[in-house]
C-alpha positions as CSV (number, residue, x, y, z in Angstrom):
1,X,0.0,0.0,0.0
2,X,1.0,3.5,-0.4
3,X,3.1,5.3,1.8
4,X,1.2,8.1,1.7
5,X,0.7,9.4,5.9
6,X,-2.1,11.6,7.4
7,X,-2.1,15.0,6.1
8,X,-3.9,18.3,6.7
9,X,-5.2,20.1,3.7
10,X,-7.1,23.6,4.6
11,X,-9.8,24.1,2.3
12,X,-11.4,27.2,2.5
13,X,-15.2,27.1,2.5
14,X,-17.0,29.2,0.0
15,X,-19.5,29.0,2.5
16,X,-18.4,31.2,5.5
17,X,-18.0,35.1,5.3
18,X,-15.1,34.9,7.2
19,X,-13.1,32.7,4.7
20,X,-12.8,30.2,7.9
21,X,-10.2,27.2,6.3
22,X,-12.1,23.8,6.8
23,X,-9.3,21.6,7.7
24,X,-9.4,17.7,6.6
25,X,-7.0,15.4,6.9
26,X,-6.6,12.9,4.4
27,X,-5.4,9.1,5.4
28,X,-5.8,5.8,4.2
29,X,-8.5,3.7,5.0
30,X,-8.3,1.3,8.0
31,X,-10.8,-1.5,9.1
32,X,-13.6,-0.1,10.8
33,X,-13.9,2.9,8.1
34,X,-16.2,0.5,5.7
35,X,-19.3,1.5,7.5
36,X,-18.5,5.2,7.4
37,X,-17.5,5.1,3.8
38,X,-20.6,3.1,2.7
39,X,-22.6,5.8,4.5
40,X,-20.9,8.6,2.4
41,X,-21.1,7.1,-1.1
42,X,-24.9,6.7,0.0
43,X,-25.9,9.9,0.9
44,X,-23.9,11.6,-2.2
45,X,-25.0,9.0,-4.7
46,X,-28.8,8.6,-3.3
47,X,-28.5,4.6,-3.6
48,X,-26.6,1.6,-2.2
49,X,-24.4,0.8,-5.6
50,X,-21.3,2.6,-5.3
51,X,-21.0,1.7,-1.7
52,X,-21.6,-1.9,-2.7
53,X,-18.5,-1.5,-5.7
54,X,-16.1,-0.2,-3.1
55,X,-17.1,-3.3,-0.7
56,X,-16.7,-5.8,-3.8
57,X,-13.3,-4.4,-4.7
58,X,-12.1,-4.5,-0.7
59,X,-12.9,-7.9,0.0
60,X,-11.4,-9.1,-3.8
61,X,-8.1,-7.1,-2.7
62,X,-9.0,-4.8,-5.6
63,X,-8.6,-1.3,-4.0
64,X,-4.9,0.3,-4.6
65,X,-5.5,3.4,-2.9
66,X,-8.4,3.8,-0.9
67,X,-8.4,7.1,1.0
68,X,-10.8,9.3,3.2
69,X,-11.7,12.6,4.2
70,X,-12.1,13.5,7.8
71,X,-13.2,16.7,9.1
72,X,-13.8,16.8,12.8
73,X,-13.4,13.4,13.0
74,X,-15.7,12.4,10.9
75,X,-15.4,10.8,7.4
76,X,-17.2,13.2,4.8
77,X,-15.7,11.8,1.7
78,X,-13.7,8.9,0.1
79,X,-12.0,8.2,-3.0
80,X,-10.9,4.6,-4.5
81,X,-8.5,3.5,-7.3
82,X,-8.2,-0.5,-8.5
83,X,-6.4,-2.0,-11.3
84,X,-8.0,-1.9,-15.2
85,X,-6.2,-3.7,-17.8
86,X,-5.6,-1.4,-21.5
87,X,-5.3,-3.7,-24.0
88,X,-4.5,-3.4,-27.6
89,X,-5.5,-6.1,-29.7
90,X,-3.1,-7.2,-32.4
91,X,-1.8,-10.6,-33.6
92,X,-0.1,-10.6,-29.8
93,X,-2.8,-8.6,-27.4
94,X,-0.6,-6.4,-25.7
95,X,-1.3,-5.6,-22.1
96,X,-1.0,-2.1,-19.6
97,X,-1.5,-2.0,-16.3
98,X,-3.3,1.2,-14.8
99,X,-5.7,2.1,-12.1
100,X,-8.9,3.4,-12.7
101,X,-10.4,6.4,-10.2
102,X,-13.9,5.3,-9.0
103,X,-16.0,5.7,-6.9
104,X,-14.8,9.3,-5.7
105,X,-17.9,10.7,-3.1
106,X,-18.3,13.7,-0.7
107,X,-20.7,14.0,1.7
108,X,-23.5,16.5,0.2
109,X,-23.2,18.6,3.8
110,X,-19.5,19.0,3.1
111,X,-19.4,19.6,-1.1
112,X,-18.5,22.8,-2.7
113,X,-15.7,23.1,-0.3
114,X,-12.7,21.4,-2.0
115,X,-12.6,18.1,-0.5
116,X,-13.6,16.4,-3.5
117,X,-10.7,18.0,-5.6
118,X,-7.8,17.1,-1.7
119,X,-9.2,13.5,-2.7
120,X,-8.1,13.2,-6.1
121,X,-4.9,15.4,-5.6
122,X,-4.0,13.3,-2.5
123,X,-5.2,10.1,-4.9
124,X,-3.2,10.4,-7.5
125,X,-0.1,11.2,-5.2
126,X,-0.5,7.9,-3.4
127,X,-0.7,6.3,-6.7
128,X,2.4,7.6,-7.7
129,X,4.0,6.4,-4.1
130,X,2.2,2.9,-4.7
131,X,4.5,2.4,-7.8
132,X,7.8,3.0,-6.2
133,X,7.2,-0.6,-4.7
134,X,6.0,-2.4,-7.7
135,X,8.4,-4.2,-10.5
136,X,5.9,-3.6,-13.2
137,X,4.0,0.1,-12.1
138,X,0.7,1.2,-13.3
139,X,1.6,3.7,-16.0
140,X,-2.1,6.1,-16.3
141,X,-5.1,6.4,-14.2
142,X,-8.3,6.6,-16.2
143,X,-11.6,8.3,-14.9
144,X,-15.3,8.9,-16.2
145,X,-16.1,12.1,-15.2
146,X,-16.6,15.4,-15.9
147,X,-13.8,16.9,-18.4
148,X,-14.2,20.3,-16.6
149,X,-13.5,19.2,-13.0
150,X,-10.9,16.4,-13.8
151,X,-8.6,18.5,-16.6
152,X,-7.7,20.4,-13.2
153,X,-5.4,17.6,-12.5
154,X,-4.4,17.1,-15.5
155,X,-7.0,14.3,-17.3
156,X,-6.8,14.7,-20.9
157,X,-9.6,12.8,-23.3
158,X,-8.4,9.3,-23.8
159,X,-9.8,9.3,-27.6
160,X,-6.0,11.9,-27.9
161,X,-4.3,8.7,-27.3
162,X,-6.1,5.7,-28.9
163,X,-7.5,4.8,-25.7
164,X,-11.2,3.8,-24.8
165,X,-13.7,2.3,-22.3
166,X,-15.3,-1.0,-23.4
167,X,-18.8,0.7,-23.2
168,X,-20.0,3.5,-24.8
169,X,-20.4,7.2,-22.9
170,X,-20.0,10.7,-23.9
171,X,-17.8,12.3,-25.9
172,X,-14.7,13.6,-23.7
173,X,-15.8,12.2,-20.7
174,X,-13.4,9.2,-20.4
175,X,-10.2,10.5,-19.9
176,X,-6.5,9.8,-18.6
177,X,-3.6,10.7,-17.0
178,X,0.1,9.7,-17.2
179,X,1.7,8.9,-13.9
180,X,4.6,7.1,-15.4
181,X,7.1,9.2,-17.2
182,X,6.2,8.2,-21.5
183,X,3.5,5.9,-19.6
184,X,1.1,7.6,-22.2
185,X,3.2,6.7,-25.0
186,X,2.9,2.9,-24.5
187,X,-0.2,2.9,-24.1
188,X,-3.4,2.4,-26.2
189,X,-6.4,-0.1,-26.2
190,X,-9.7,-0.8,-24.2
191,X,-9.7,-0.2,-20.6
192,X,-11.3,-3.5,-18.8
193,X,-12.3,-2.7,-15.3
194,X,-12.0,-4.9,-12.2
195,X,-15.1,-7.9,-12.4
196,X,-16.2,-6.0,-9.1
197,X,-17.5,-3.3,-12.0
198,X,-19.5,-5.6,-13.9
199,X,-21.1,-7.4,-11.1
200,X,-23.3,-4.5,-10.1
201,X,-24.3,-4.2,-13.8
């Protein structure tokens, strides 16, 4: 697992007149956080699913980073990265590993404050310390999401780079970023997500 420790992040809040900095601390997740974290991709998503996907990828050893939000000592948000496989069919199918960002949630009492954008920041840093222990790294992270919020972190379309999701969705919305130096360059196929994906289909 990532080396990544607890951190504080101040985010200010939008939502005070005084510019008060909400401060969360960012960690990975331990044990008796799956209830919390459940109860957080609930209340953002309005139904049971994406708490479900996070349990399925736990208990098949799936989840590579999985890190929380606290404020106050509470969780209020949660992020998770597993493994997807790119693969470019040829007369050899050529295989890349990556990690694929989903489910990311925020509690709705705590959004519009930054947390969501500390959990991908702090995500894709822990990626990057995950690979300094791994023979063969994961060279990209892909998401589906919305271009405007994840080109902050520097998520370009995958359709740039020959890359593409197994199923269909919007134009732009699939997208990648290189966390191994050329990673971007060795890469091209269709991203295959973890079974624990398909399973709540």
């Amino acid at each position: 697992r990532s080396t990544m420790g607890q951190r504080c992040l101040g985010v200010p809040s939008p939502h005070s007149p005084q510019r008060v900095k909400t401060f969360v601390y960012l960690r990975q997740e331990v044990r008796t956080d799956k209830f919390e974290i459940r109860k957080v991709h609930r209340a953002a998503f309005m139904q049971p699913d994406e708490g479900k996907l996070v349990e399925n990828l736990r208990n098949n050893e799936a989840l590579t980073v999985s890190l929380v939000a606290i404020f106050e000592g509470k969780i209020v948000g949660h992020i998770a990265f597993s493994p997807v496989q790119i693969i470019e069919e040829g007369k050899v199918d050529r295989v890349v590993n990556g990690l694929g960002l989903a489910p990311l949630a925020v509690d709705p009492n705590h959004q519009g404050k930054g947390i969501g954008s500390s959990l991908v920041k702090g995500g894709i840093e822990a990626c990057s310390e995950f690979n300094l222990d791994r023979k063969i790294p994961y060279e990209v992270i892909v998401v589906l999401g919305k271009p405007k919020f994840y080109s902050r972190f520097g998520f370009r379309p995958a359709e740039e780079f020959g890359i593409r999701w197994e199923h269909d969705c919007p134009k732009g919305a699939f997208q990648v970023l290189e966390i191994v130096e050329g990673g971007l360059g060795r890469t091209k196929g269709v991203v295959k997500y973890h079974q624990a994906f398909s399973e709540l289909s």
